[in-house]
Structures are given as structure tokens and as C-alpha cells.
C-alpha positions in Angstrom: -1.7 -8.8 -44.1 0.8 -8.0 -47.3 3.7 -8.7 -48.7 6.9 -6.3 -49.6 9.2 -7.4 -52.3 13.0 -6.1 -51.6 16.4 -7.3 -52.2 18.2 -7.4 -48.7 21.1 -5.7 -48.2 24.2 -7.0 -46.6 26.7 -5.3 -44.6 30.4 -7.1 -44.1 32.6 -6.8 -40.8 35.6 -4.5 -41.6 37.7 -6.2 -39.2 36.9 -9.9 -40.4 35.0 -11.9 -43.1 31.6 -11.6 -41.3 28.7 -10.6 -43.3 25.2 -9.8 -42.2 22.1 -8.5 -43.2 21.0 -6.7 -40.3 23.1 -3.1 -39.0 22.1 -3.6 -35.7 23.9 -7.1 -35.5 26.8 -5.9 -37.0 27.0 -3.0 -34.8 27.3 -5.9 -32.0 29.9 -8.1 -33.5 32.3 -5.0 -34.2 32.2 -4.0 -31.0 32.9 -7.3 -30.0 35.9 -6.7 -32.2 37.1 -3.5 -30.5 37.0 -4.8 -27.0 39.2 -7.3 -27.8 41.4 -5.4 -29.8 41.5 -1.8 -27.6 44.4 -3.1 -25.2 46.6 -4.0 -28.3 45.7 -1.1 -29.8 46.5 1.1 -27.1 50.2 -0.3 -26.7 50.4 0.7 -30.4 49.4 4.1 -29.8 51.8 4.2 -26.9 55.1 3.1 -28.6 54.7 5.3 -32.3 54.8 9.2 -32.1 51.9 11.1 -33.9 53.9 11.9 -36.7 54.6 8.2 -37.6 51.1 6.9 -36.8 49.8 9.0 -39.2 52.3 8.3 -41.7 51.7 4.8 -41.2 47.9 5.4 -41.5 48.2 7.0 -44.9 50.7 4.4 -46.4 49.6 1.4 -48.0 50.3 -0.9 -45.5 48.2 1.1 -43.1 44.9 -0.5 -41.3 41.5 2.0 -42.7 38.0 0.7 -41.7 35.1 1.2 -43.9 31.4 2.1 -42.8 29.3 -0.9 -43.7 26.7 2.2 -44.0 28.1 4.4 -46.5 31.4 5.1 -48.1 33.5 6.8 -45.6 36.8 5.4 -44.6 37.7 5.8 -41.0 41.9 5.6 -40.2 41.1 3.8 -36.3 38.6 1.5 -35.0 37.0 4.4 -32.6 36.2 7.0 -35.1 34.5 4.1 -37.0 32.4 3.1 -33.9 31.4 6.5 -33.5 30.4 7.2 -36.7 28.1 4.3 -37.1 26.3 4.9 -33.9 25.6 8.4 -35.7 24.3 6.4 -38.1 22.0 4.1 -36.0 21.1 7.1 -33.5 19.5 9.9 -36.2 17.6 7.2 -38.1 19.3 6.8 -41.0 19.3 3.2 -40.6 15.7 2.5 -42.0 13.3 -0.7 -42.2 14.2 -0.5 -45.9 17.8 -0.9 -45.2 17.2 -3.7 -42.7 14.0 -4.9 -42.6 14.5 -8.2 -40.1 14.5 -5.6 -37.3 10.9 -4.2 -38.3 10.1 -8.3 -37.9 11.7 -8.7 -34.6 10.1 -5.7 -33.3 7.1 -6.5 -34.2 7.0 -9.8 -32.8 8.1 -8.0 -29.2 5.2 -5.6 -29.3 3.0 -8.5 -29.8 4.7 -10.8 -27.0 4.4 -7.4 -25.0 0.5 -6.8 -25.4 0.0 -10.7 -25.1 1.7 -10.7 -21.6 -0.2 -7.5 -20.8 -3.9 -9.0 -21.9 -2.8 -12.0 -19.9 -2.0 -10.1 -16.6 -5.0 -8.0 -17.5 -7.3 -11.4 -17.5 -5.6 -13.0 -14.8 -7.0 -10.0 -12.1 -10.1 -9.5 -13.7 -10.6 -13.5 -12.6 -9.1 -12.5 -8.9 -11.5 -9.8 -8.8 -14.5 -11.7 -9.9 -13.9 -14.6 -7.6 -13.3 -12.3 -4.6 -17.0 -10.9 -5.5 -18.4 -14.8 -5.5 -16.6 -15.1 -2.4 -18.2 -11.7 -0.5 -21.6 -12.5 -2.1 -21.3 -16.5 -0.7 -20.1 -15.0 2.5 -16.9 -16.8 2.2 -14.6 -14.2 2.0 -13.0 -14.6 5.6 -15.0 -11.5 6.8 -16.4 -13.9 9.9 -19.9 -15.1 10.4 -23.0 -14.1 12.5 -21.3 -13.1 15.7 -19.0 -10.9 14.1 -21.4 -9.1 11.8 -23.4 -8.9 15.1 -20.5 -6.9 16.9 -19.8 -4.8 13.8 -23.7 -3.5 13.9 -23.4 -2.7 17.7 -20.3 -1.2 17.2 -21.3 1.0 14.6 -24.6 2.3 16.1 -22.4 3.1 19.2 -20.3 5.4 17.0 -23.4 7.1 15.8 -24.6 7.5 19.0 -27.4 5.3 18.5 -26.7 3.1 21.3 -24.8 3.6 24.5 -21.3 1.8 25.7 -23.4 0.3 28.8 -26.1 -1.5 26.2 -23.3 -2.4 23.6 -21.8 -4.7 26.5 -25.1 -6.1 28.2 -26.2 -6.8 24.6 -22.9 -8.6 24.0 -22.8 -10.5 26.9 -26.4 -12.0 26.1 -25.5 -12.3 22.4 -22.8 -14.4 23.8 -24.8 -16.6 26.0 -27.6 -17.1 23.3 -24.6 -18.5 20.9 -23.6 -20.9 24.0 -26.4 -22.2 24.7 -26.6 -22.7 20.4 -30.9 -22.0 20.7 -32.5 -18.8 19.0 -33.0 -16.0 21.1 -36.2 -15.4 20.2 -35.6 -11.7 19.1 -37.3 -12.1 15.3 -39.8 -14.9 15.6 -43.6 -14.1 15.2 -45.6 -16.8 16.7 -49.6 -17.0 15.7 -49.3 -16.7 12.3 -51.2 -19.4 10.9 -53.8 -18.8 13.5 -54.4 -15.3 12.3 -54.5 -16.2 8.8 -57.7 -18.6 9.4 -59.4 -16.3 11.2 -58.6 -13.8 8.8 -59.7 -15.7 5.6 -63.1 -16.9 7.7 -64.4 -13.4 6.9 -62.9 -12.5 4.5 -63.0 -15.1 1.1 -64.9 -12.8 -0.9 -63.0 -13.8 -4.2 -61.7 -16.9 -2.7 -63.3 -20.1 -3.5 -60.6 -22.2 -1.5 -57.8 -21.3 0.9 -55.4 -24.3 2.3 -53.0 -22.9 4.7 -50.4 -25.2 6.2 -49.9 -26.3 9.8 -49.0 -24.1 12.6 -45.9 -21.7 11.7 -43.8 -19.2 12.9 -42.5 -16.6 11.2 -38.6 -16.0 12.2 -36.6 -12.7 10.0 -33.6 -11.7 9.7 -31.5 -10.0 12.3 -28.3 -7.8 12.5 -26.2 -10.7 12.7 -27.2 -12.4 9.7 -28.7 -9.7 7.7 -28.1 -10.3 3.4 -27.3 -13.8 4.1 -29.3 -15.7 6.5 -32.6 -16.5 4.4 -32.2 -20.4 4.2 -31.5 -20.7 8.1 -34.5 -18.4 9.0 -36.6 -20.7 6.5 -34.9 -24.2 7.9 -36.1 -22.3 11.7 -40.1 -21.9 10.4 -39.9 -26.0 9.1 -38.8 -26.6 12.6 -41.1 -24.4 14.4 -44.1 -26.2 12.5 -42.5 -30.1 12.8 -41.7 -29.9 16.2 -46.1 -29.2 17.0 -46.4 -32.5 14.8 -46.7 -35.9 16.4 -44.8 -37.9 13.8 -41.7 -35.6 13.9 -41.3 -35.3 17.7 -39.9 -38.5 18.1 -36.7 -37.7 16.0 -36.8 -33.7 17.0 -37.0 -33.6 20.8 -35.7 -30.5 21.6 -38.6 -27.8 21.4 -36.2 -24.9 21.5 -35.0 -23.7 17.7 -31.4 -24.0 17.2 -29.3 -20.6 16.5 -28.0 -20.1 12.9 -24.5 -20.6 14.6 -25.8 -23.8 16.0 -27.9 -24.6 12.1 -24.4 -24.3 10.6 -23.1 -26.9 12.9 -25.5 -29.3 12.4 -25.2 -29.0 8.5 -21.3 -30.1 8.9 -22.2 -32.8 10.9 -24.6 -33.8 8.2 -21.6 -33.5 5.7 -19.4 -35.5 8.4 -21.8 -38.1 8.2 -21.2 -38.6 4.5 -24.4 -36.8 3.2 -24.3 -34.2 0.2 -20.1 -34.8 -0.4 -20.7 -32.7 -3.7 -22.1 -29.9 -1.5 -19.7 -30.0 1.5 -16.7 -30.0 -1.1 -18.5 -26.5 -2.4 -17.9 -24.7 0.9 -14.7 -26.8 1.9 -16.2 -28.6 4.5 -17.7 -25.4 6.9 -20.1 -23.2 7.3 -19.2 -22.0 10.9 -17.9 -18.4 11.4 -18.6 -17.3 7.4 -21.9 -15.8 6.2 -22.7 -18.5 3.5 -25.3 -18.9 2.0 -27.2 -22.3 1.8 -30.1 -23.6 -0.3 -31.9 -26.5 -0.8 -29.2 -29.4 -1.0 -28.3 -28.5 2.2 -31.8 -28.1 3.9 -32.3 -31.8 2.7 -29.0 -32.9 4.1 -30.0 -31.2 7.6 -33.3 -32.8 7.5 -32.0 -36.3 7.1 -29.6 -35.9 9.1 -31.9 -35.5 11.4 -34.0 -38.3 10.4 -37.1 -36.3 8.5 -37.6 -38.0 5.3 -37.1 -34.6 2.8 -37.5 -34.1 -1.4 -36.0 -31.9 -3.2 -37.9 -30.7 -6.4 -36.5 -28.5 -9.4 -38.9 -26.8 -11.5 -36.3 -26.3 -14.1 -38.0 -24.0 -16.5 -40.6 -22.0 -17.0 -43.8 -23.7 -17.9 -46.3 -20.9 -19.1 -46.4 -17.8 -20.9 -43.8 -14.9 -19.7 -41.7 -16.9 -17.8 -44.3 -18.5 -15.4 -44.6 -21.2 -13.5 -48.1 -22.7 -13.5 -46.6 -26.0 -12.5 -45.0 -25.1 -9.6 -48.4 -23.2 -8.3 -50.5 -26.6 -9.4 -48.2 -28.5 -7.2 -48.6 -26.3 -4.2 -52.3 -26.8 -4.7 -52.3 -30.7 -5.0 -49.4 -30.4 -2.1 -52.1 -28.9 0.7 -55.2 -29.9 -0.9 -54.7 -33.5 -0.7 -55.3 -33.6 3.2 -58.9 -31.7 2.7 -60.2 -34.0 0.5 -63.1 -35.9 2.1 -65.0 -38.3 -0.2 -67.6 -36.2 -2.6 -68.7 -33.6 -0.3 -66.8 -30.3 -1.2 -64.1 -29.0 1.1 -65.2 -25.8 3.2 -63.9 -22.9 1.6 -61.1 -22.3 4.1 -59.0 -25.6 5.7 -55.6 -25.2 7.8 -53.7 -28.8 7.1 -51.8 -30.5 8.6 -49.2 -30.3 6.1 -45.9 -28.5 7.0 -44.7 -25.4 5.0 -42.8 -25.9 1.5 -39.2 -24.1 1.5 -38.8 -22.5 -1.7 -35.7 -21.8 -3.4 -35.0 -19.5 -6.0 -31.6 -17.5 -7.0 -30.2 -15.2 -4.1 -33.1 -15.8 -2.1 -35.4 -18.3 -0.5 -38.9 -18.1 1.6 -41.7 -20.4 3.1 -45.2 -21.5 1.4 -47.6 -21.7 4.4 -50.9 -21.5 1.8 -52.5 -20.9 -1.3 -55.8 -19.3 -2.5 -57.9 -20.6 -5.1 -59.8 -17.5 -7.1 -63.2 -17.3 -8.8 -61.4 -17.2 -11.9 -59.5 -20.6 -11.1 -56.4 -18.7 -11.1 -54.2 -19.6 -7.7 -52.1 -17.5 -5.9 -49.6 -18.5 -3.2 -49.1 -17.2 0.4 -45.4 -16.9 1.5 -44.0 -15.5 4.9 -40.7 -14.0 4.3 -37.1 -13.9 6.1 -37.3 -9.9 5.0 -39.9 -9.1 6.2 -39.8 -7.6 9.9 -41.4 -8.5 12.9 -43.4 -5.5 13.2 -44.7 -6.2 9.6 -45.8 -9.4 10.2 -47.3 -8.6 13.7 -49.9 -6.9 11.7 -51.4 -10.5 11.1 -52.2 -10.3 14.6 -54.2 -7.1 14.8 -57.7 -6.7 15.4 -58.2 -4.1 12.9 -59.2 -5.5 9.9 -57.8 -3.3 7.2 -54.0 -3.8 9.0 -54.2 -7.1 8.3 -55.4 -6.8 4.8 -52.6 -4.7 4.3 -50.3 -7.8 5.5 -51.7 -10.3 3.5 -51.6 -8.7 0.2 -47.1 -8.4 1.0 -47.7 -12.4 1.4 -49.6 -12.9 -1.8 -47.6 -13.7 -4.7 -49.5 -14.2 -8.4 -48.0 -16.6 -10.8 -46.9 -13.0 -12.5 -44.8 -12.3 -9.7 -42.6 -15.6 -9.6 -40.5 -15.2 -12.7 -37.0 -16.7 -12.0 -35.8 -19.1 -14.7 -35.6 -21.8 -11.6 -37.2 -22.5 -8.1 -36.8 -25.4 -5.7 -38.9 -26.9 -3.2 -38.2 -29.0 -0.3 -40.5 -30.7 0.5 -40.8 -33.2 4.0 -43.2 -36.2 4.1 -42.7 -38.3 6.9 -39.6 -39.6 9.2 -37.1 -42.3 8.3 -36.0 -45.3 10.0 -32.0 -45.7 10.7 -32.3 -47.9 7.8 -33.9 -45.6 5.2 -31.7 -42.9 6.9 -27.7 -44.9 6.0 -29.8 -45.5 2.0 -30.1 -41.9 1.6 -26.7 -41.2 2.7 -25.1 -43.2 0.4 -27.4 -42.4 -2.3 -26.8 -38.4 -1.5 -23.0 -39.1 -2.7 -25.0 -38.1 -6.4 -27.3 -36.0 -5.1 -30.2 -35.2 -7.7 -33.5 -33.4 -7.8 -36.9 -34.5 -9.0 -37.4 -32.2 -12.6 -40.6 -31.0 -13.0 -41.5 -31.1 -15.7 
């Protein structure tokens, strides 16, 4: 930023008293003058022969207009106009001789770029939202049934599939959404089973293995594909609470809803007053979109449903690297507390009867059915996965020994390989009353996790 020093210059109107200190302005007013004086001037013209108006120019009583530019004398109002546009069109008319238009231009060019950078911003945001809204799956693109047809639809095209099968698999896609129960297609039942069997031969680095109660293992499909982790993980809770004799009372069905049908009972949960913060989040409705959900709204499903659930945030790393050795001491105390049995140490492999921990982490969530305790003390956690595939984790159910080897090493996870900056657990530890059930509605309207640490 500097400062000029100059001595304006001012230009006076030759038609009145007018002076200004800008040419551009004066250009304005005289033509201002000139429209209103043209007619008058024209009946002039008409009445006098050339030979007396030019007379009459030349005398002393004759009108001469002088260029508020330079020193020419023009005898009528036109020739004057013209000339001074000559003036302002070939430059001659510089920010030296009026320096106020530099000032105003200026400030346009800056008005111009700030409405530009503002327009700029203001679809940048549009754009950034309308990627929240596609990775969310709330984006209007429709939910499981249509991302169902779409996949049929486009292995058709590719001649993957035939017309026939695209409409009998239709029609019992249909039927399964109906009815609102799981179809069946991805679960992998067995699991747990396997696993004991598995770690009864083979502990050789294990001093202790806890593995949760019975489980099944449900993955993704075509229909929810990128989106559907947390209701495949809400479907292996359910699979594991509905084999336990305190949860049957509130869970009767022994059928495992659809995701369609999991999305339905989560806005009846909201209807019911629970999780307001959450239900406000996806405007009240989950059916037909692909959103995702996490752990505030597997604890509002689960007391909805009348299972007493926790919700745990483990906030921060809490070792070396961006580990989380509290998190895996948890799990340990989680299914190790059931195996305990006075002074006598626990055999080196027990299946509990606690049910599996749903873990939360960004973009992704998956189930804790276990964890191994090593020579070394070191733990290591054993999770079944939504991305996994059924044939994957059918390999837990061979008889060869090295193919299930192979599948438990994909389930082990180190405290090396959990690095987010946050996970959550849900945890479930009991049933509630109606009672306890209407307190933690009304104490949901804040909804907060237990920190750890």
C-alpha cells in the first residue's frame, strides 16, 4: 500500500457553471445537456441559412464550446461531443488526469473477485455436502431393494445372468422384504463351534483363549454392499441373544429381521423418544436410503427392544503408535470374568457365555467373538467381519486343518492393527424392566458414552 501526491484537476461544464474533477462525469452531465438542448437546436438550424449561421458563429455574440480536455474551441454542441469522446476513446484521458476513476475501478474489480470467491465457496460446500450425502447413503439414490435391482440388472446386461433368473430372483427378493426376516443368503452358522474345536489343538502360543457365546456370522450382500456393516453386526448380536435364556423373553421371534425390516425398527426406537439427537441426524428415517448407522443407534435398537446395552468410547489412543491397549484389556476382563472359578486356573481354552462386543470405528464396524492371550502376555482379538464372504468364513468349518488356520489368522487383529484415533463398543448385559426401559428413554434425550480412559 502507498501513497501518490497530485493536485486534481478540474474540468468545468461549457454549457453551465458545473465543475468536476472527474472527465468521465462530465462527459455525462454534458450530454445530459445536449439532449435537452438538440430539439431547440435543431429549430435553429432550421430557420437560419448556412451563410448566416456561420456568421453568427464567428461574431461575438455567437455560442463556441470549449474542450474541458484541451484548448480547442468547437462552434456547436456536436462537434464538441465528438471530439471529447476522441479524447476518452484513444486514452488520452489518463489516471493522472483523473485519478477518482483508477479508485472506482478498483473498488469494482475487488467487489468482482469477492462475488466470484463467494460463488466459488458457495459450490465447493454443495459439492462437499453432496459427497457426505452419497457416502451416508442419503443422497436419494434409494436403499437396499433398489441397489438390489440395480446389481441384477447390471449382471443381466453383461450377460452374467439371464432375464428368467433376474425375475424369479426378484420375486423372492420381494417376498424376503415382506415377510421383513433375512433370507438367509450370507449367514455362516457354526462359527463359534469351529473355533473351540479349532483352538483345542491348536494353543501352541496360546496360554488362554475366551471366545464368546454361539454366533453367526452374516456379510454383506448385493443389496447392501459399502453400507450395511452395522445391520449385519446388529444381525450376529441377535443371532447369539436369541440362543440365551435371559434374552428370549423380550426377543421371541427366532427368525433375524432384514436390514429393510432393522431400519424400521430403529425409527420406531426414535418414535419412541430414544436417541432424538440421532434421529434429528438422519431426519427421522432410515427406510429406502443406504445410511449408515453406528453405535448410538445399535443401543437405541437394543433398548427398544428391552436389552439393557452400553455404549463405550475409547476416545484416544492409550499406548505407543496410536494403540489401544485399553480397549484390548477390556475385551479380556469383558470374557474372562465368566471363567474365573475360585483359585484353580482356567483351562486354556473357554467359550462364555458372554454375547459378542460390536465395535465401532470410522467407516466401518465388526464383531469381537474372542480373544487370545500369548506366551508373551501380549492379547490379540478375534473379530468376524461383515466383509468377509461366506465362502471365507466357511473355511472355519473345514476339516483340513491348514484351511482353517488360514481363516483364523484374517480374524486375528494385534493391537498394531487397530489404529483409528477412536473405537466404540456396545456392549449388552442383561434385559430391562418396562421401568428401567421409559429411564433410559428419557435419559437417551442426552445421549452420552462411557470414556475410557
Amino acid at each position: 500500500m502507498y501513497c501518490v501526491s497530485f493536485v486534481e484537476k478540474q474540468f468545468s461544464c461549457p454549457m453551465c457553471a458545473l465543475v468536476c474533477t472527474d472527465a468521465f462525469i462530465l462527459q455525462e452531465h454534458v450530454e445530459l445537456h445536449l439532449l435537452e438542448e438538440s430539439p431547440a437546436e435543431e429549430a435553429v438550424l432550421g430557420a437560419t441559412s448556412s451563410t448566416e449561421a456561420a456568421s453568427s458563429s464567428n461574431s461575438s455574440g455567437g455560442k463556441s464550446y470549449e474542450c474541458p480536455l484541451c484548448s480547442v474551441v468547437c462552434g456547436d454542441c456536436y462537434s464538441l461531443q465528438e471530439h471529447v469522446e476522441l479524447h476518452l476513446d484513444y486514452g488520452t484521458v489518463t489516471s493522472a488526469v483523473s485519478p477518482g476513476s483508477d479508485l472506482r475501478l478498483a473498488r469494482r474489480l475487488q467487489e468482482e473477485e469477492k462475488q466470484r470467491r463467494k460463488e466459488q465457496e458457495a459450490k465447493r460446500e454443495a459439492e462437499e455436502f453432496k459427497k457426505l450425502q452419497r457416502q451416508f447413503g442419503v443422497d436419494g439414490r434409494g436403499g437396499y431393494r433398489k441397489q438390489m435391482e440395480r446389481t441384477m440388472e447390471k449382471a443381466v446386461s453383461r450377460g452374467v445372468m439371464v432375464p428368467a433368473d433376474f425375475h424369479n430372483k426378484r420375486a423372492e427378493m420381494m417376498e424376503a422384504l415382506a415377510s421383513g426376516v433375512d433370507d438367509g443368503r450370507t449367514r455362516t452358522q457354526g462359527v463359534l463351534g469351529a473355533l473351540y474345536v479349532y483352538y483345542q489343538r491348536e494353543v501352541r502360543d496360546c496360554v488362554h483363549v475366551w471366545l464368546s457365546a454361539d454366533t453367526d456370522h452374516f456379510c454383506s450382500s448385493e443389496g447392501d454392499k459399502g453400507w450395511g456393516c452395522g445391520y449385519r453386526n446388529f444381525q450376529m448380536l441377535l443371532s447369539s441373544l436369541q440362543r440365551m435364556e435371559p434374552y428370549t423373553t423380550c426377543l421371541s421371534e427366532g427368525s433375524v429381521p432384514s436390514i429393510p425390516r432393522v431400519q424400521v425398527l430403529i425409527e420406531g426406537a426414535w418414535r419412541e423418544g430414544l436417541d432424538p439427537q440421532g434421529a434429528t441426524h438422519f431426519n427421522q428415517r432410515l427406510q429406502g436410503t443406504r445410511a449408515w448407522i453406528g453405535a448410538t443407534e445399535i443401543y437405541a435398537l437394543c433398548t427398544s427392544l428391552r436389552v439393557s446395552a452400553r455404549v463405550l468410547d475409547f476416545h484416544q489412543p492409550t499406548g505407543p503408535g496410536d494403540t489401544h491397549p485399553r480397549l484390548f484389556d477390556w475385551v479380556k476382563q469383558y470374557f474372562s470374568q465368566t471363567g474365573a472359578s475360585g483359585a484353580r486356573l482356567p483351562p486354556r481354552v473357554v467359550q462364555t457365555t458372554q454375547p459378542p462386543l460390536y465395535l465401532q470405528h470410522q467407516g466401518h464396524s465388526r464383531s469381537i467373538v474372542g480373544v487370545e492371550q500369548k506366551k508373551n502376555g501380549s492379547l490379540c482379538l478375534l473379530l468376524l467381519d461383515p466383509g468377509c464372504s461366506p465362502g471365507d468364513v466357511r473355511k472355519l468349518l473345514s476339516q483340513d486343518g491348514s484351511t482353517v488356520s488360514t481363516a483364523v489368522r484374517r480374524m486375528r487383529k494385534f493391537s498394531g492393527n487397530l489404529k483409528h484415533r477412536q473405537y466404540q463398543v456396545v456392549v449388552v448385559d442383561g434385559v430391562l424392566s418396562p421401568e428401567e426401559k421409559q429411564t433410559r428413554v428419557l435419559n437417551s434425550r442426552t445421549l452420552q458414552a462411557e470414556r475410557i480412559p
